[in-house]
C-alpha positions as CSV (number, residue, x, y, z in Angstrom):
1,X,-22.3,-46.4,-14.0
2,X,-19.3,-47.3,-16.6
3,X,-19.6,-50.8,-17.7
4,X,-16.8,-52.7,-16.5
5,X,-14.7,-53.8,-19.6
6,X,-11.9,-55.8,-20.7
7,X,-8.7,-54.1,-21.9
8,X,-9.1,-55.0,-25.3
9,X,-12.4,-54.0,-26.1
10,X,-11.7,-50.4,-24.6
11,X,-8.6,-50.2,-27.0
12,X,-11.2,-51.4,-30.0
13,X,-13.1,-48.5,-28.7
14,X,-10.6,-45.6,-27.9
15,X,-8.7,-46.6,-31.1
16,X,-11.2,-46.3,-33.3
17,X,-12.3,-43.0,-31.8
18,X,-9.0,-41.4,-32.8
19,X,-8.1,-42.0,-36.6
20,X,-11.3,-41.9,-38.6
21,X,-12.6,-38.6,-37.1
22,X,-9.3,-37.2,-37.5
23,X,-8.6,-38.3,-40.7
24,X,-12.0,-36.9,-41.5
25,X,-11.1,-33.6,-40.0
26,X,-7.6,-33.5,-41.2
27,X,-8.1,-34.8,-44.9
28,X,-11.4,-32.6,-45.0
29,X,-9.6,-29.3,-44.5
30,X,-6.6,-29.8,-46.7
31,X,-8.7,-31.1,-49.6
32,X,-11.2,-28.6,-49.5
33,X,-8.8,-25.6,-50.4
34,X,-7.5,-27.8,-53.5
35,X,-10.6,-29.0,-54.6
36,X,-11.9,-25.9,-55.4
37,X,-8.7,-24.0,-56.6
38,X,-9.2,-22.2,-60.1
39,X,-6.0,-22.2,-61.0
40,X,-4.6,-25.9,-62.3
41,X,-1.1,-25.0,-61.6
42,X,-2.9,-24.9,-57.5
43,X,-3.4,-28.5,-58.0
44,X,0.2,-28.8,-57.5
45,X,1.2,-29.8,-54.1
46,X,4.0,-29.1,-51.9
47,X,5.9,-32.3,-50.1
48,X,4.1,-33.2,-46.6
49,X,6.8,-31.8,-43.8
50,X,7.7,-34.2,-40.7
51,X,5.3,-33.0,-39.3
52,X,2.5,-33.7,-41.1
53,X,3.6,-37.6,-42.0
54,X,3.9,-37.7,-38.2
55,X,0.9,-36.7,-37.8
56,X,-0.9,-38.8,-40.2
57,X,0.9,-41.9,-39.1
58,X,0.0,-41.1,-35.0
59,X,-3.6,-39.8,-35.4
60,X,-4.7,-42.0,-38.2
61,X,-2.5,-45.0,-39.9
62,X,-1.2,-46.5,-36.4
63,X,-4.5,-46.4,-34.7
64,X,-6.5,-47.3,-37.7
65,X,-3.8,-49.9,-37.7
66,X,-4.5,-51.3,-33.8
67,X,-8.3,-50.9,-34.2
68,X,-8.6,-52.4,-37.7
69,X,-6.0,-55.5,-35.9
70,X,-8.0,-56.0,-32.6
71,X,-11.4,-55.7,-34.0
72,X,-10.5,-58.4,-36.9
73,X,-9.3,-60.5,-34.0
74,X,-11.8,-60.4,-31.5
75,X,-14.5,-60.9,-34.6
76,X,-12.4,-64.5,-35.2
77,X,-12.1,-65.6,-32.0
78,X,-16.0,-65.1,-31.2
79,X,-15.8,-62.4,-29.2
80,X,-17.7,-59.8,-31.3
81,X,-20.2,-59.3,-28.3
82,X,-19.9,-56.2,-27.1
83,X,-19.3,-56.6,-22.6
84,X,-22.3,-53.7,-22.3
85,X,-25.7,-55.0,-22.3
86,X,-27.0,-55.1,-25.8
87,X,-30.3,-52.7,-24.9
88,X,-27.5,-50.0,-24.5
89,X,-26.8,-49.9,-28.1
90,X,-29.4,-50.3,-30.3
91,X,-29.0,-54.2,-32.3
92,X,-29.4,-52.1,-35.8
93,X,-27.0,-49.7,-35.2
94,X,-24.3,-52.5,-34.3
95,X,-25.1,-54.1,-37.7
96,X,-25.1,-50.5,-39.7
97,X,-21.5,-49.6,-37.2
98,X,-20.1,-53.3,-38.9
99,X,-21.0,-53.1,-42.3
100,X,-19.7,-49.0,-42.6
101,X,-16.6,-50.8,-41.1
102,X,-15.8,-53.0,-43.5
103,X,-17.0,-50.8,-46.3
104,X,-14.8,-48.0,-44.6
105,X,-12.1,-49.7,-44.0
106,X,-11.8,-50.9,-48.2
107,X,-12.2,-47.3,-49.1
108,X,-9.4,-46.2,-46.4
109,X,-7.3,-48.9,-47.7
110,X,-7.5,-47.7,-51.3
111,X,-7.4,-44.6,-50.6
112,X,-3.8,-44.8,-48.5
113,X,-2.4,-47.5,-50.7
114,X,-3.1,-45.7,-53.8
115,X,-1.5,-42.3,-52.3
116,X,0.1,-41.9,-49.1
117,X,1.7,-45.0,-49.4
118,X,2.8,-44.6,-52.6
119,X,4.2,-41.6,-51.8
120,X,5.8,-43.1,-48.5
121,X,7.3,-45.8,-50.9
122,X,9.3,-43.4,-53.5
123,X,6.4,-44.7,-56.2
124,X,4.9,-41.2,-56.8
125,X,5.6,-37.7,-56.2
126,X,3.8,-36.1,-53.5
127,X,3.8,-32.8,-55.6
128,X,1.6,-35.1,-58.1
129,X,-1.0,-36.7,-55.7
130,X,-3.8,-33.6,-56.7
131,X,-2.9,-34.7,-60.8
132,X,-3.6,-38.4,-59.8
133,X,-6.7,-38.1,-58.3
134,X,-7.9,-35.3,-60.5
135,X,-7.5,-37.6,-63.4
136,X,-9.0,-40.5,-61.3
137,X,-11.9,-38.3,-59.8
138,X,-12.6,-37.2,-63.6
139,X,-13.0,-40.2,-65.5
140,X,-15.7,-42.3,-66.9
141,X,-16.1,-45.8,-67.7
142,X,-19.3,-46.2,-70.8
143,X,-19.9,-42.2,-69.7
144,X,-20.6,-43.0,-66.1
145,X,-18.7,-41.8,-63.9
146,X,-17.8,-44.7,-61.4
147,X,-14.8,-43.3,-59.2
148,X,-16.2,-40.7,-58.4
149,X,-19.7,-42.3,-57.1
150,X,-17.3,-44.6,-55.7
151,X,-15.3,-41.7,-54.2
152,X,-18.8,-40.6,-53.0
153,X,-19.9,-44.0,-51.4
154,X,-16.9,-44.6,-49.5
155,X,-17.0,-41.0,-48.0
156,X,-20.5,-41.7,-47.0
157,X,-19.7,-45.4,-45.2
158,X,-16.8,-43.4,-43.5
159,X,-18.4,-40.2,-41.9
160,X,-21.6,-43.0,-41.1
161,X,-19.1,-45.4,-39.0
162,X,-17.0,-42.1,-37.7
163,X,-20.1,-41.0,-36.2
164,X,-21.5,-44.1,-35.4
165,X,-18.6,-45.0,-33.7
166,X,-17.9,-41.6,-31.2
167,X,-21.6,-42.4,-30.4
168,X,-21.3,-45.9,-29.7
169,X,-17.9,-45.8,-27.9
170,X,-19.5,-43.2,-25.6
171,X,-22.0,-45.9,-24.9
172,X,-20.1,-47.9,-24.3
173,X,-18.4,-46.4,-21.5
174,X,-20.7,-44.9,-19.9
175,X,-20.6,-41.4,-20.3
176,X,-24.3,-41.4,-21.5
177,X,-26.3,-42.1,-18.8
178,X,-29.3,-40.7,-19.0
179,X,-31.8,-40.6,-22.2
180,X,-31.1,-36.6,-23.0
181,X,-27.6,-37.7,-22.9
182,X,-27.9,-40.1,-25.4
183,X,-30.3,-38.4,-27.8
184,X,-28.2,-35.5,-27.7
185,X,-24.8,-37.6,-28.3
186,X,-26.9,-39.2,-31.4
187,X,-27.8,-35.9,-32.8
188,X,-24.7,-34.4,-32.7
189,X,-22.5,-37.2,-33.8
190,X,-25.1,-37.7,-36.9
191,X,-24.7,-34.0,-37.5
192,X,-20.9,-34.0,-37.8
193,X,-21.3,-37.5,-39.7
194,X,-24.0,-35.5,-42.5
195,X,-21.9,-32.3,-42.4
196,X,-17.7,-34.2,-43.0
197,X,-20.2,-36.7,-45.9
198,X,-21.5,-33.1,-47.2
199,X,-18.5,-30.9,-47.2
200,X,-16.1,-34.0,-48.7
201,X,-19.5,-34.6,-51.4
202,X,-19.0,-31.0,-52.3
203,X,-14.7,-31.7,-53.2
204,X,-15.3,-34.7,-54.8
205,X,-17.9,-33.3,-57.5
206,X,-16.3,-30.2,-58.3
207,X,-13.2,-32.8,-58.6
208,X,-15.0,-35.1,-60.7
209,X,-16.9,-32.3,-63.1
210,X,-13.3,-31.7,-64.6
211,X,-13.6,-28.0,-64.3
212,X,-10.0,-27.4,-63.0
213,X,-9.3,-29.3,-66.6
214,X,-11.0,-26.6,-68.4
């Protein structure tokens, strides 16, 4: 049977179900084609349409936004607890599902302030987002490259809470009743977790080798 829970904690849920697998889905796909372009002039990109900003802000930024706002609040007022009994989800996986959080939420933060915002904000051309963080992705700080392991960690922490957190939410409401259920949902959601870390792993090197530069 569904646990019976409060409002808010099913929007924490629901709205962190949305943005980060779609922003996974979304950002995967488009960056994929770039990334391994072997052209430079490819690098350059057209302006998002309407539809696309629209898109981004409904799936990911305003979601992101709510879950990002309710979880922070619950988390101060004391009401982290999760209402399901705490032998539904595993107390290890709650405290992996919170730290990816935070470390996901810094990289998504970076990562939309440093270019979609920017962009948003009349700061940078949209046309040179794929210059930006080619030079970024490229660079080296005492020969070691540290944005782009950084690049690397960040995509990792995400994919981990993304699939942590379609497992999890499905927990939490129920739908995985029985124990095939929930091995199943584990295995699939850490399969889409290790494939998004693995196919955004593969852009980011090729990226950060510099061999569009040569």
């Amino acid at each position: 049977m569904a646990h019976v829970r409060p409002a808010v904690e099913r929007w924490v849920t629901w709205s962190g179900l949305i943005p980060l697998p779609a922003f996974l889905a979304l950002h995967l796909a488009h960056e994929l084609s770039w990334a391994f372009a072997t052209e430079v002039s490819e690098v350059v990109r057209p302006a998002p349409t309407a539809f696309i900003r629209l898109t981004s802000f409904f799936l990911v930024w305003l979601p992101l936004a709510v879950h990002v706002a309710l979880g922070c609040g619950r988390w101060v007022m004391g009401h982290a607890a999760s209402a399901a009994p705490t032998g539904d989800v595993p107390a290890a996986s709650r405290l992996v599902s919170r730290v990816t959080s935070l470390l996901s939420l810094a990289f998504l933060a970076y990562h939309g302030r440093t270019y979609s915002l920017t962009v948003w904000r009349g700061e940078a051309a949209a046309e040179d987002a794929g210059f930006r963080l080619l030079e970024e992705l490229s660079s080296a700080t005492s020969g070691v490259p540290l944005s782009g392991g950084l690049y690397l960690l960040g995509l990792l922490v995400t994919a981990a809470h993304a699939g942590l957190g379609v497992h999890r939410g499905l927990l939490l409401e129920g739908l995985l009743p029985t124990p095939g259920k929930r091995r199943l949902s584990a295995r699939a959601c850490a399969l889409g977790s290790a494939i998004s870390f693995c196919l955004g792993a593969a852009a980011v090197i090729r990226v950060a080798s510099g061999v569009l530069l040569r």
